[in-house]
MINU-33660 format. One record per atom (N, C-alpha, C): y, x, z; residue in three letters. Coordinates in steps of 0.001 Angstrom, whole numbers, plus 500000, padded with zeros to 6 digits. Each point is the difference from the previous one (the first is absolute). Last residue first. Layout:
BEGIN
YXZALA ...
***
This chain:
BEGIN
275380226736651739UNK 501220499524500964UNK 500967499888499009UNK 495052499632498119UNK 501040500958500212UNK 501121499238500755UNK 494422499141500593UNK 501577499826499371UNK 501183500594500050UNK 494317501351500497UNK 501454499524500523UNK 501000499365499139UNK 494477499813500029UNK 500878500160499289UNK 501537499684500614UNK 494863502822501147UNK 501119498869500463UNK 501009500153499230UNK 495976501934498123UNK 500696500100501001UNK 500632498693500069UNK 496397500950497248UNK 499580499621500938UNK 501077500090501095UNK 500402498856494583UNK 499935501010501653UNK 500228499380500587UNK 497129497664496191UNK 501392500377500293UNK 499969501157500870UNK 496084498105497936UNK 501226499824498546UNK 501168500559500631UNK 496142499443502843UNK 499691501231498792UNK 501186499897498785UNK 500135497219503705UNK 499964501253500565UNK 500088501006499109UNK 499543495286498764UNK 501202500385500447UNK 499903501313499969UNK 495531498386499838UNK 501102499909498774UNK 501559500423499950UNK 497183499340503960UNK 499703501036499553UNK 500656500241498197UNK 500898495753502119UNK 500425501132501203UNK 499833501761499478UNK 498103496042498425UNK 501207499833499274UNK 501089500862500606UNK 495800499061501822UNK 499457500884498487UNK 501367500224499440UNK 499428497952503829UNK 500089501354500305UNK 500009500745498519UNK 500363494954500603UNK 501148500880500301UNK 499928501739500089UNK 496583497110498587UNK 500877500021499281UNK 501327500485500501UNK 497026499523502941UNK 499024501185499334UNK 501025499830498460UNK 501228496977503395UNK 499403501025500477UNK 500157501072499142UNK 499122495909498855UNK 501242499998499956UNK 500515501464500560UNK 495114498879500644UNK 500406499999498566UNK 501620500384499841UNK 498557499029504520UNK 499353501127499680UNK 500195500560498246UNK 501108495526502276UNK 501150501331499915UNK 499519501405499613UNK 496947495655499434UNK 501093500158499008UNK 501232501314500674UNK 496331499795502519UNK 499436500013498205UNK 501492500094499607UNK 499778498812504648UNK 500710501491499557UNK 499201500095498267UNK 500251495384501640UNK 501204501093499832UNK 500169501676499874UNK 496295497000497171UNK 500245499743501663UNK 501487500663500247UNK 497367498623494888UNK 500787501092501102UNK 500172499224501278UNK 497939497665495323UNK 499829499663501754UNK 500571501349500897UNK 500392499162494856UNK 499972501347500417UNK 499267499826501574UNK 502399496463497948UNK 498411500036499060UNK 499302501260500823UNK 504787498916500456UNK 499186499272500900UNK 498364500381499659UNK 504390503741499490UNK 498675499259499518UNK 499379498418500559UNK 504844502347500986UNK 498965499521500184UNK 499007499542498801UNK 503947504012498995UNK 500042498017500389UNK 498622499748500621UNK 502893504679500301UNK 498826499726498836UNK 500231497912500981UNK 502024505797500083UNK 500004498748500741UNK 498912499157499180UNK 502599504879502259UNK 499043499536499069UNK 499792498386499930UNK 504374504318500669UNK 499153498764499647UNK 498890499515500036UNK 503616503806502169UNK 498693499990498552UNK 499687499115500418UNK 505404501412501054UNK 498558499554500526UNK 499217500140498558UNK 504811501831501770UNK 499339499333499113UNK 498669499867500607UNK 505662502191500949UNK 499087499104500376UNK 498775499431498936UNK 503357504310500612UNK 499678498985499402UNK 499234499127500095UNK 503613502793503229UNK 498470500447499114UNK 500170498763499040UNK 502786500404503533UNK 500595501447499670UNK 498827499918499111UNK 501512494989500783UNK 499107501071500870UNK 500668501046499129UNK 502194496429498820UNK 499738499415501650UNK 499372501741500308UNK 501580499037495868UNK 499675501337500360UNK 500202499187501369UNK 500040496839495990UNK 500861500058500940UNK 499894501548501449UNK 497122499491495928UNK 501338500268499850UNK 501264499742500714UNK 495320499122500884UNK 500091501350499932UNK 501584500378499819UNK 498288495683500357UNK 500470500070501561UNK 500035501902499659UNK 499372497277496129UNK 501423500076500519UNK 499981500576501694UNK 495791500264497448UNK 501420500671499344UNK 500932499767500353UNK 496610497657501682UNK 499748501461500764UNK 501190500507498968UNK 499266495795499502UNK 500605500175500918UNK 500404501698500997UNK 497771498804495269UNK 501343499684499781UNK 500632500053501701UNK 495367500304499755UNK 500643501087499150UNK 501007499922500209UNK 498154496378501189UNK 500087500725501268UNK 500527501469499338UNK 499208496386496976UNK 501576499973500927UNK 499943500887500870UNK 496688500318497125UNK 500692500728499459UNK 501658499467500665UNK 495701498695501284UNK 499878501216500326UNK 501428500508499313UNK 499196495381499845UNK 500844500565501167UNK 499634501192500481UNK 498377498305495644UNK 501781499493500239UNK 500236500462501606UNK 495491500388498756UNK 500308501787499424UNK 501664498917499773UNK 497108496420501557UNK 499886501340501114UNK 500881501034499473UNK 499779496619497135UNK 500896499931500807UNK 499714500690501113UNK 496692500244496756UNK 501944500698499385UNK 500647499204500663UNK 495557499587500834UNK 499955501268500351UNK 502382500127499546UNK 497665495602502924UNK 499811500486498138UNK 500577501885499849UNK 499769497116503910UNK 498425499942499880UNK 500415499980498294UNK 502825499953504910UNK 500075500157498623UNK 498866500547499527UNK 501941499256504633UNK 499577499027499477UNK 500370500160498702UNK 499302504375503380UNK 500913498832499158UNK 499627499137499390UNK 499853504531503663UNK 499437498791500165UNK 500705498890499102UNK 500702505098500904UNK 500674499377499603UNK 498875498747499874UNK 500121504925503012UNK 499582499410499128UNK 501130498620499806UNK 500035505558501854UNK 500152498371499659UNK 499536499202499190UNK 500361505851502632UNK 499390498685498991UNK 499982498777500290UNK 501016504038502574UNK 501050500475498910UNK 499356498734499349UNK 498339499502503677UNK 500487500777499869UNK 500924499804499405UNK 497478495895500133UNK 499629501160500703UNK 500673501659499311UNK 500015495115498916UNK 498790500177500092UNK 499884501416500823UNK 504393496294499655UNK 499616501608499498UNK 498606500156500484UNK 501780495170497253UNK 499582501081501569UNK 500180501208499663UNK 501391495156497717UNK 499744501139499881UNK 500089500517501305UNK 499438495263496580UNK 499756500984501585UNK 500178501216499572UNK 501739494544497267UNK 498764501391500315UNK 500350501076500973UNK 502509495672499000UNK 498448499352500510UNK 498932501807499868UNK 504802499714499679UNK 499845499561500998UNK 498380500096500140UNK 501042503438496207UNK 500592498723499901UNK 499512500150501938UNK 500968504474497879UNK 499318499194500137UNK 500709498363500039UNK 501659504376500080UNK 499581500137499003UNK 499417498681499607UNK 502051501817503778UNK 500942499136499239UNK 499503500142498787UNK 497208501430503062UNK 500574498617500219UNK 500656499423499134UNK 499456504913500095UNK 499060499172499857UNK 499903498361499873UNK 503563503485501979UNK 500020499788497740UNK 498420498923500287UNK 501064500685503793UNK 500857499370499952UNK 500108499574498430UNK 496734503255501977UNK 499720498564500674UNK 501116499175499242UNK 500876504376499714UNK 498803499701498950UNK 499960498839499709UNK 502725501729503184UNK 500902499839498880UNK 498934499842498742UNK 498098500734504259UNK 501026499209500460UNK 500335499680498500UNK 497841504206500042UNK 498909498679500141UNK 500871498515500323UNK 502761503960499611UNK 499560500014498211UNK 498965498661500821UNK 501839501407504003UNK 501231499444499186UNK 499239499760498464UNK 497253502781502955UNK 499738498797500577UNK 501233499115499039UNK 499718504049499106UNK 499243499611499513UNK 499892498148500029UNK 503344502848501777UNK 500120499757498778UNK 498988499553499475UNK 499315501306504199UNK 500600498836500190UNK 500741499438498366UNK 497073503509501334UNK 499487498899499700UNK 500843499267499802UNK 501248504487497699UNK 499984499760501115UNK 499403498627500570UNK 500261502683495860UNK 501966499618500274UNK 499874499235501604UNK 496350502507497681UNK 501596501003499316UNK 500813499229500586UNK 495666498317501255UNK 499618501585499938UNK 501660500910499810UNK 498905494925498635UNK 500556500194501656UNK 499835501530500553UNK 499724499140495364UNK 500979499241500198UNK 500228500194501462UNK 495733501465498222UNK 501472500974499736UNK 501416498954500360UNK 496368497620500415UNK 499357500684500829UNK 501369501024500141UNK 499891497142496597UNK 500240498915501400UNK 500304501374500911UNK 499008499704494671UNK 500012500963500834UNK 500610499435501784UNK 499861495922497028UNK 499242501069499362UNK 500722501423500963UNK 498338494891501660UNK 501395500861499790UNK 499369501326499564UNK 497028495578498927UNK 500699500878501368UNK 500525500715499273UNK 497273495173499148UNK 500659500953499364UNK 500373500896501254UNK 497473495363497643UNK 499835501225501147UNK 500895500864499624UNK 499059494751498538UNK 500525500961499944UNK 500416500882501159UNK 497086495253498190UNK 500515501205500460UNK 500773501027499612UNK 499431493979498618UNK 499300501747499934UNK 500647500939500681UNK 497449494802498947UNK 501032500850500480UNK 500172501394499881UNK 497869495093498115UNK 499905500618501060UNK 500736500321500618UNK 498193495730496871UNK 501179500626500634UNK 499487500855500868UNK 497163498319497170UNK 501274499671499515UNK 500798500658500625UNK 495892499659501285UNK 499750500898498687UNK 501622499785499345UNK 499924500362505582UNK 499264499133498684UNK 499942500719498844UNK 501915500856505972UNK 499790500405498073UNK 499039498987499887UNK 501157500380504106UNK 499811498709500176UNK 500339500036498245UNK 498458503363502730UNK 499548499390500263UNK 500551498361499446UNK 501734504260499437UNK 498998500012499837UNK 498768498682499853UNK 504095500327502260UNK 500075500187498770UNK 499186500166499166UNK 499909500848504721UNK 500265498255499950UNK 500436499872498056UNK 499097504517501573UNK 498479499042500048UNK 500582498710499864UNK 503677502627499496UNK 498682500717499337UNK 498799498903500035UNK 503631500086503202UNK 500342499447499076UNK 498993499674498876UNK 498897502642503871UNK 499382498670500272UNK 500535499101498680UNK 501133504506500200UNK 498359500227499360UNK 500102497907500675UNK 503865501719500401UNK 499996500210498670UNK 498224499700499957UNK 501636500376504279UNK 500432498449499727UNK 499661500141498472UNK 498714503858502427UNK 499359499164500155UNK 500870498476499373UNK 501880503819499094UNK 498700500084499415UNK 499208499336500845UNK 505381498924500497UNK 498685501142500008UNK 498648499547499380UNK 505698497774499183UNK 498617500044500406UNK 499049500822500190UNK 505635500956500195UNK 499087499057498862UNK 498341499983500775UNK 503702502742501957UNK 500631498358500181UNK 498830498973498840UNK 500074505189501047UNK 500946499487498797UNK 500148498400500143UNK 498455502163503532UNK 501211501287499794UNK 500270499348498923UNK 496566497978502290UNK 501137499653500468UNK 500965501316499443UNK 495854496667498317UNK 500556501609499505UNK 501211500264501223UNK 496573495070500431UNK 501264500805499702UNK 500344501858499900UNK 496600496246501665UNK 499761500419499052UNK 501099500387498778UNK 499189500002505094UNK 498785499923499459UNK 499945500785498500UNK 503680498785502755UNK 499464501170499970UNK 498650500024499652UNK 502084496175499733UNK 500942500849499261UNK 499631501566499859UNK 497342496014501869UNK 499750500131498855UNK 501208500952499137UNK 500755498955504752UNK 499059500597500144UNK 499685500481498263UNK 503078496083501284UNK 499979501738499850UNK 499319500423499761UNK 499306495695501397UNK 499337500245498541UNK 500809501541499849UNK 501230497707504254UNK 498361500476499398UNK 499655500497498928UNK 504930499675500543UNK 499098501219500919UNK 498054499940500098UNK 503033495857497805UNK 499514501549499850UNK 499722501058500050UNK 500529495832502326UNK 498819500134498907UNK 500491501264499385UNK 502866499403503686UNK 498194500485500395UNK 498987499559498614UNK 504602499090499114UNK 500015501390500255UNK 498220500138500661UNK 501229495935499644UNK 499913500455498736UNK 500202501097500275UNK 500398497716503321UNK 498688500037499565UNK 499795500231498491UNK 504515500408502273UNK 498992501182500645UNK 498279499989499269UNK 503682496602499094UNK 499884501431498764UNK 499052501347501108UNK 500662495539501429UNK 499533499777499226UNK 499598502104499230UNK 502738499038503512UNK 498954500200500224UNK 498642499657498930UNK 504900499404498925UNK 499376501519500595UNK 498736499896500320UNK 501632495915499284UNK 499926501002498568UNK 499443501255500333UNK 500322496488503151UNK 499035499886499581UNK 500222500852498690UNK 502502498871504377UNK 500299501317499126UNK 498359499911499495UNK 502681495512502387UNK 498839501039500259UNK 499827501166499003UNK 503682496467500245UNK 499314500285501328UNK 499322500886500117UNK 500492496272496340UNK 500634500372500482UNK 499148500460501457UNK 497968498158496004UNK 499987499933501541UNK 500775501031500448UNK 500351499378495167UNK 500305498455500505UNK 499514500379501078UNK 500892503766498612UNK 500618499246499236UNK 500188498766500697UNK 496455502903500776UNK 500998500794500609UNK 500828499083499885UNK 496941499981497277UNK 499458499001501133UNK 501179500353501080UNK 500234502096495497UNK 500288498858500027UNK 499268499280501377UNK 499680504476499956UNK 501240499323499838UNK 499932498438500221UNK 496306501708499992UNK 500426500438500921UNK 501503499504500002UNK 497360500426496422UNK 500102498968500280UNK 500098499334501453UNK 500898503852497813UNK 500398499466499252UNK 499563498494500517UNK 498221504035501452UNK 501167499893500646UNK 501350498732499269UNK 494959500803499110UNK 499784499266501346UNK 501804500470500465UNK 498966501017495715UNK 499426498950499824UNK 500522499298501290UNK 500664504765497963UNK 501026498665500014UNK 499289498645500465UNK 496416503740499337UNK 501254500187501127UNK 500972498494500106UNK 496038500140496980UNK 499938499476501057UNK 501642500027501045UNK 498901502415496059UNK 499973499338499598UNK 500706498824501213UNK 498036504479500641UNK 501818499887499645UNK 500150498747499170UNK 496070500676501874UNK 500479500108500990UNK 501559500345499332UNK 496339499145497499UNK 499860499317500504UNK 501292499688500988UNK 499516504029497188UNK 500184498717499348UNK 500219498478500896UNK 497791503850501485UNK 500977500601499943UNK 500938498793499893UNK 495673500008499346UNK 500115499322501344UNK 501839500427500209UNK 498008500991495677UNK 499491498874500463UNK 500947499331501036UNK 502154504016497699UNK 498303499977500099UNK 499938498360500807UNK 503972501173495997UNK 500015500010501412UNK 497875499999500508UNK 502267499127495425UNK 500691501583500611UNK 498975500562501083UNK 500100495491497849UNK 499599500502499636UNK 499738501813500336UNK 503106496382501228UNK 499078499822500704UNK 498895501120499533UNK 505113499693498843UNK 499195500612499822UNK 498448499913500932UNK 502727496359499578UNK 500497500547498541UNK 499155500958499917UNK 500577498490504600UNK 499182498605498986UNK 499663500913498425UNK 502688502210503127UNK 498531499927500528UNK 499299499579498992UNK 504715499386500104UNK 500005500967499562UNK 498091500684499705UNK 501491495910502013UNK 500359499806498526UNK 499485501801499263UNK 500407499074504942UNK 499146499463499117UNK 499837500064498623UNK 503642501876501763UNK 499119501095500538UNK 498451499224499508UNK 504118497726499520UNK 500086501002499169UNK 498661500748500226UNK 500870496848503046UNK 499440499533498820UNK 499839500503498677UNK 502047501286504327UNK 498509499718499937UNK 499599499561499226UNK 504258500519499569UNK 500022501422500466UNK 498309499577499918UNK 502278496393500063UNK 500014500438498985UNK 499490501432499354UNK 500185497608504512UNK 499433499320498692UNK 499566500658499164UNK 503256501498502670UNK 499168500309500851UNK 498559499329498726UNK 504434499128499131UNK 499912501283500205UNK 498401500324500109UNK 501004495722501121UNK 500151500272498405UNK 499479501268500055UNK 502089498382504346UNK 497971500017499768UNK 499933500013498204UNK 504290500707501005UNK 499218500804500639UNK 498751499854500087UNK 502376496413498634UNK 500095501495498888UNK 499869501051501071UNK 499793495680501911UNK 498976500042499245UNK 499901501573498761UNK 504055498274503534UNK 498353500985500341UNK 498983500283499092UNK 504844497899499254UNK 499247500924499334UNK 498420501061500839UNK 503257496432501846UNK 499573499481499084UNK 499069500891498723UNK 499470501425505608UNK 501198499147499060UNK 499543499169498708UNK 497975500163505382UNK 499638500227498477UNK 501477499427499246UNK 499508501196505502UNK 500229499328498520UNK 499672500250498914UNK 499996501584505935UNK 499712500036498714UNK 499692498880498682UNK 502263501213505344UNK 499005499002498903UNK 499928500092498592UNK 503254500874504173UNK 499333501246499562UNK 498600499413499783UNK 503977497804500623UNK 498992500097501020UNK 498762500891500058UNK 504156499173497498UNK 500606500801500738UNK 498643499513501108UNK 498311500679494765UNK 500646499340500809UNK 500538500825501394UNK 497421502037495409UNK 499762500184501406UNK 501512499014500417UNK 497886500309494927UNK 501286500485500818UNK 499329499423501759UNK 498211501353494002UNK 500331499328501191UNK 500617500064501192UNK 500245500889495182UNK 498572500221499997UNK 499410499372501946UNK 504534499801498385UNK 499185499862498579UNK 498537499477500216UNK 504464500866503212UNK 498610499206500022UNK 498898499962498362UNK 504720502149501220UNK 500210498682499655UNK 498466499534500196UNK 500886504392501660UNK 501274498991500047UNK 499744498848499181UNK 496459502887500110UNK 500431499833501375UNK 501795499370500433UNK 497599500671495466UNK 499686499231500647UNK 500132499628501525UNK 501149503508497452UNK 500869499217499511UNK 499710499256500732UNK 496790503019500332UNK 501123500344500984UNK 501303499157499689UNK 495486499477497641UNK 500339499489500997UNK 501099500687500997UNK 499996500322495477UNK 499690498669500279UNK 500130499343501623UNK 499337504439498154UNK 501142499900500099UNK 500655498738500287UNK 495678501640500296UNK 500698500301500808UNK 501363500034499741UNK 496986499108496232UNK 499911499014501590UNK 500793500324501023UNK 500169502657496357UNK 500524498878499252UNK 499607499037501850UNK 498341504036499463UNK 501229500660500683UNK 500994498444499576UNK 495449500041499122UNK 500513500322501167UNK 500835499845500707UNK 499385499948495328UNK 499451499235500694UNK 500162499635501544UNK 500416503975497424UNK 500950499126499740UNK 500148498763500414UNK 496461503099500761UNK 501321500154501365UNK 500626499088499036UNK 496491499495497272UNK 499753499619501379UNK 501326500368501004UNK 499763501598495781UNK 500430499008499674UNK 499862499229501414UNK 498903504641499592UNK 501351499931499927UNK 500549498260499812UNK 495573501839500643UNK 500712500287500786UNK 501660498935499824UNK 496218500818496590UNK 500360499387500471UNK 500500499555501469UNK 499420504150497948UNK 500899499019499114UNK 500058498925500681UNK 497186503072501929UNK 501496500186500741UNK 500948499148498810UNK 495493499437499875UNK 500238499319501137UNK 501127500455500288UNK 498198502008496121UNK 500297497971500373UNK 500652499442500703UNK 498399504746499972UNK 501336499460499388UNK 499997499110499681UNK 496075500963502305UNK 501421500644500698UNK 501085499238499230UNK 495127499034499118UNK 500963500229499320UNK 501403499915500685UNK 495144497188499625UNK 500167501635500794UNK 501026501069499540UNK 499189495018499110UNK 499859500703499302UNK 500171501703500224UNK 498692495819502492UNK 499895499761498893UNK 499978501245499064UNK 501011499848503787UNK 498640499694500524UNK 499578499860498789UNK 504694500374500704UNK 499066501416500146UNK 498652500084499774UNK 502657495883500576UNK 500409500849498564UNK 499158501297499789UNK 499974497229504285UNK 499166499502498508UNK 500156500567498800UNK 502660501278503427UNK 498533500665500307UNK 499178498950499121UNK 504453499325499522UNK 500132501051499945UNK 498369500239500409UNK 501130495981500863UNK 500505500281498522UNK 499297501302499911UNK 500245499291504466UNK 498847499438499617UNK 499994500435498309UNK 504162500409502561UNK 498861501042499841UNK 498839499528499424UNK 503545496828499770UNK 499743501501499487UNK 499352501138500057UNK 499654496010502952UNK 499095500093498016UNK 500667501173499185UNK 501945500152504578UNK 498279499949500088UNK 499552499998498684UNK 504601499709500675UNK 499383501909499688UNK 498732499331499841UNK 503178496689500687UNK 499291500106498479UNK 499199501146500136UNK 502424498662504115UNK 498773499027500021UNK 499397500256498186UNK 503880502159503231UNK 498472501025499489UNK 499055498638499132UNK 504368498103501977UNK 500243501332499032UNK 498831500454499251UNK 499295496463503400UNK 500335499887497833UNK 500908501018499679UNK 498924500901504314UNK 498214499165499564UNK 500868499324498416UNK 503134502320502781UNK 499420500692499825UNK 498500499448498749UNK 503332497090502530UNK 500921500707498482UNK 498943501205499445UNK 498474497875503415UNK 499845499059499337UNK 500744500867498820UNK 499952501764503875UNK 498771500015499776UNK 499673499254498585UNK 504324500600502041UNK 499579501180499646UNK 498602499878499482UNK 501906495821502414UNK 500661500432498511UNK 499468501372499397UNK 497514498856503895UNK 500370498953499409UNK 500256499931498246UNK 501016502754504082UNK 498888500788499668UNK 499688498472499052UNK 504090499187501943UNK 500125501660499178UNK 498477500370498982UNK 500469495636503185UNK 500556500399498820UNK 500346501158499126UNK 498212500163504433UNK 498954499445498852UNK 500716499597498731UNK 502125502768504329UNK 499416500710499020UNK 498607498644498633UNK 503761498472503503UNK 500462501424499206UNK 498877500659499438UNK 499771494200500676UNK 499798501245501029UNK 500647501121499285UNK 496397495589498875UNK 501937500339499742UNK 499865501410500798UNK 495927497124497364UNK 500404500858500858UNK 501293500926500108UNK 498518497208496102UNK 500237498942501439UNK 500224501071501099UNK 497088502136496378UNK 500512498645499802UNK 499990499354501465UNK 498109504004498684UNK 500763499923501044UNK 500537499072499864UNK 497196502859496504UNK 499551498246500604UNK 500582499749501134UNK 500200504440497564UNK 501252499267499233UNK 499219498111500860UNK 497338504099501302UNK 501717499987500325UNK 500635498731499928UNK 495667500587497853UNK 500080499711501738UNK 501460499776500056UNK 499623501417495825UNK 499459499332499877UNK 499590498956501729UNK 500642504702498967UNK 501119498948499815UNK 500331498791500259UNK 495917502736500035UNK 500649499893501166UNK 501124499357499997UNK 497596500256496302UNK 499060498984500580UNK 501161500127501664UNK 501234502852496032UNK 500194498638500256UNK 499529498766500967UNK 498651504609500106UNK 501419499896500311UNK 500482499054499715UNK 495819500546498756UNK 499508500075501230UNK 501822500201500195UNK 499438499899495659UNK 499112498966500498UNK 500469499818501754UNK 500479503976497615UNK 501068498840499987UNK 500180498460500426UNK 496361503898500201UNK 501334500200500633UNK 500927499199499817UNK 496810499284496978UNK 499307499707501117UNK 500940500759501133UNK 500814500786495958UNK 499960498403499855UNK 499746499774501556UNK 500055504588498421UNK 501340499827500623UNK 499851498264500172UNK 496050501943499291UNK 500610500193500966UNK 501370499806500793UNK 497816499411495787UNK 499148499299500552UNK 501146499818501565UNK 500748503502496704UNK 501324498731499925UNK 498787498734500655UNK 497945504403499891UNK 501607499772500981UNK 500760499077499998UNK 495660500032497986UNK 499900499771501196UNK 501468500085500598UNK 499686500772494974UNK 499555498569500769UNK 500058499710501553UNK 500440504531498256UNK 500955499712499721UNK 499684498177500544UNK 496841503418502248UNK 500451500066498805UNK 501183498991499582UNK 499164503716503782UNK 499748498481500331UNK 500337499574498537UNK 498158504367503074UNK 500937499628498829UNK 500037498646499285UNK 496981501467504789UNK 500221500675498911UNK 501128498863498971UNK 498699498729504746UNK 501226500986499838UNK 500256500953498611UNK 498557495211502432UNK 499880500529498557UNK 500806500958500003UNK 500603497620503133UNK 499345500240500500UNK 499322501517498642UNK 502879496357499541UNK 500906501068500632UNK 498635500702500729UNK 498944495845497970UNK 500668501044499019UNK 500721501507500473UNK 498165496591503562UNK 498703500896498704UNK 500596500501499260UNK 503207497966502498UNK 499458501112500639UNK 498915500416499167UNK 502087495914498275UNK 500671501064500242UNK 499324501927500292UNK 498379495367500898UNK 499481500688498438UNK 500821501461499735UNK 500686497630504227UNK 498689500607499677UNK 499017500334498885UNK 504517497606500236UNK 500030501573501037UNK 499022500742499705UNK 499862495582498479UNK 500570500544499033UNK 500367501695500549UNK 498254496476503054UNK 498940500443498753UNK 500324500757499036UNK 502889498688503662UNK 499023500478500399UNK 499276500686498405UNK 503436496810499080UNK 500178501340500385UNK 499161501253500776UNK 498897495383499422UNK 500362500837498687UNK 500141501177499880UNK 499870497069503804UNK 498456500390500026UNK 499810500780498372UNK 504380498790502046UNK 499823501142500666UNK 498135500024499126UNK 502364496500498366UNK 500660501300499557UNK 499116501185500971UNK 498980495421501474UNK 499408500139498504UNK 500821501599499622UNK 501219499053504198UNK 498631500076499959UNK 499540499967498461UNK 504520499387500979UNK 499729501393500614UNK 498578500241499890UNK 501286495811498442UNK 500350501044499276UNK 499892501369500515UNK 499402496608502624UNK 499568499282498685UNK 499872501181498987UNK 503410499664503533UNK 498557500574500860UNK 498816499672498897UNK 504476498742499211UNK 500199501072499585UNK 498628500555500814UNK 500388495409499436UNK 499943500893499101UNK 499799501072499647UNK 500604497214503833UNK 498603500344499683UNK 499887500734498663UNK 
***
């Protein structure tokens, strides 16, 4: 009755996980970096869950159930760390929208990997992790539990990782990478003491359907070419900030855009353009602390959302974002010079501004500081010499 137990809880998984499947594949415009590794979780998912059938032939003798048995089983704890590794990896993104994260931290995960599967192909001669009898019955070895570790540990990184930057993340977003590890974690452990029934996986399907709901808030309120927030998540930051200032504590803005933008994609083409808005997004951030925001507001322009309400620690991270734009110049990434015009200013509370009051001001300091520039410098594009 087991293995009919399991064909029905896995198959009604696998159903559902197909049919999330197909909406994403349905999605025929350009799929942003989060959704593919959504995708590869949820492909993996749905290949363990079949394994997962296979490897339950316990007791059934004969030429082909021991084969499909051992193959299924050596298969289901080979792949069994990719899942939170992937997961790792799309919490990382969610966090910090940043390609090269996710290929650094690449490299420690296959180690990982490539550390289990070595475990378990040893394990098929001495039982480590566990061993199939001459009745073709499956055993727990003495080291099963370091494979469910792996697996642990990999989800708890990805919590941990959540927990630290909660601040980052939008509400419902938050909710749902918080939540993930929860229902496969304790999936396991029911897995553990009621032998029999594949309650991890299917666990981790209902954590995959919480976040395909709350998706939705990615395209809402996500930039998808620079990976940082749009001018709708920056104007809601704005009002929930606004809103919860005092005469003590506010906050303050900062507006800014890429100086000649326009000649930049006019002489070297969009997609160089599109590479300077990407390599903006990336200096931006790393300007900032966890608990403050940054969006692109639109075009060539960004804003900076910061829990700092005294004017000379606002003008300490105009002059890091200085300091970031000089080294990303001198490292000649681009054939130009990269720079922006500024405007910025701290919340008034006294002032009662609404949101566009106060951007409309920040605004109008950026343009003035814009027209100041213009008239002090040329107006050409500044190349770098090869």
């Amino acid at each position: 009755m087991c293995l009919i137990d399991n064909v029905i809880l896995n198959g009604f998984s696998i159903l559902l996980l197909i049919t999330l499947y197909v909406h994403f594949l349905l999605k025929t415009e350009e799929k942003p970096v989060q959704q593919k590794l959504y995708i590869y979780t949820l492909l993996s998912t749905i290949l363990l869950l079949i394994l997962d059938v296979f490897s339950r032939f316990d007791g059934n003798l004969g030429s082909i159930y021991p084969v499909i048995n051992h193959v299924s089983n050596f298969l289901l704890f080979l792949l069994n760390p990719i899942l939170p590794s992937m997961w790792l990896l799309y919490a990382n993104y969610q966090i910090y929208h940043d390609e090269g994260r996710i290929k650094r931290l690449l490299a420690p995960l296959i180690v990982l990997n490539v550390i289990n599967a070595a475990i378990i192909v040893i394990s098929q001669f001495n039982g480590w992790f566990y061993f199939i009898d001459a009745n073709n019955i499956y055993h727990r070895g003495p080291l099963f539990f370091l494979s469910i570790g792996f697996m642990f540990i990999l989800l708890l990184a990805a919590f941990d990782l959540c927990v630290r930057n909660r601040k980052r993340i939008y509400g419902k977003q938050l909710f749902s990478l918080l939540f993930f590890p929860i229902p496969p974690i304790v999936g396991t452990i029911l897995q553990i003491y009621i032998y029999g029934l594949s309650f991890a996986l299917n666990a981790m399907t209902l954590s995959l359907l919480i976040v395909v709901l709350n998706m939705k808030d990615d395209v809402i309120y996500t930039d998808h070419l620079t990976g940082i927030g749009n001018r709708r998540k920056a104007e809601s930051v704005l009002k929930e900030s606004i809103k919860k200032s005092s005469q003590s504590r506010t906050f303050s803005l900062v507006m800014l855009d890429i100086d000649k933008f326009k000649e930049i994609n006019d002489t070297f083409g969009h997609e160089m353009g599109d590479n300077a808005l990407k390599a903006s997004a990336l200096l931006l951030k790393k300007c900032i602390r966890s608990k403050d925001y940054v969006a692109r507001y639109g075009g060539d322009e960004f804003c900076l959302i910061l829990e700092i309400y005294h004017y000379k620690n606002l003008e300490v991270v105009i002059r890091r974002m200085n300091n970031y734009i000089d080294s990303l110049n001198n490292s000649r990434e681009f054939p130009f010079k990269l720079s922006f015009t500024a405007g910025y200013a701290v919340y008034d509370y006294d002032s009662n501004f609404g949101i566009e009051d106060f951007i409309n001001q920040v605004d109008m300091l950026m343009y003035e500081n814009k027209r100041i520039k213009t008239n002090t410098a040329s107006l050409d594009l500044q190349y770098l010499s090869k």
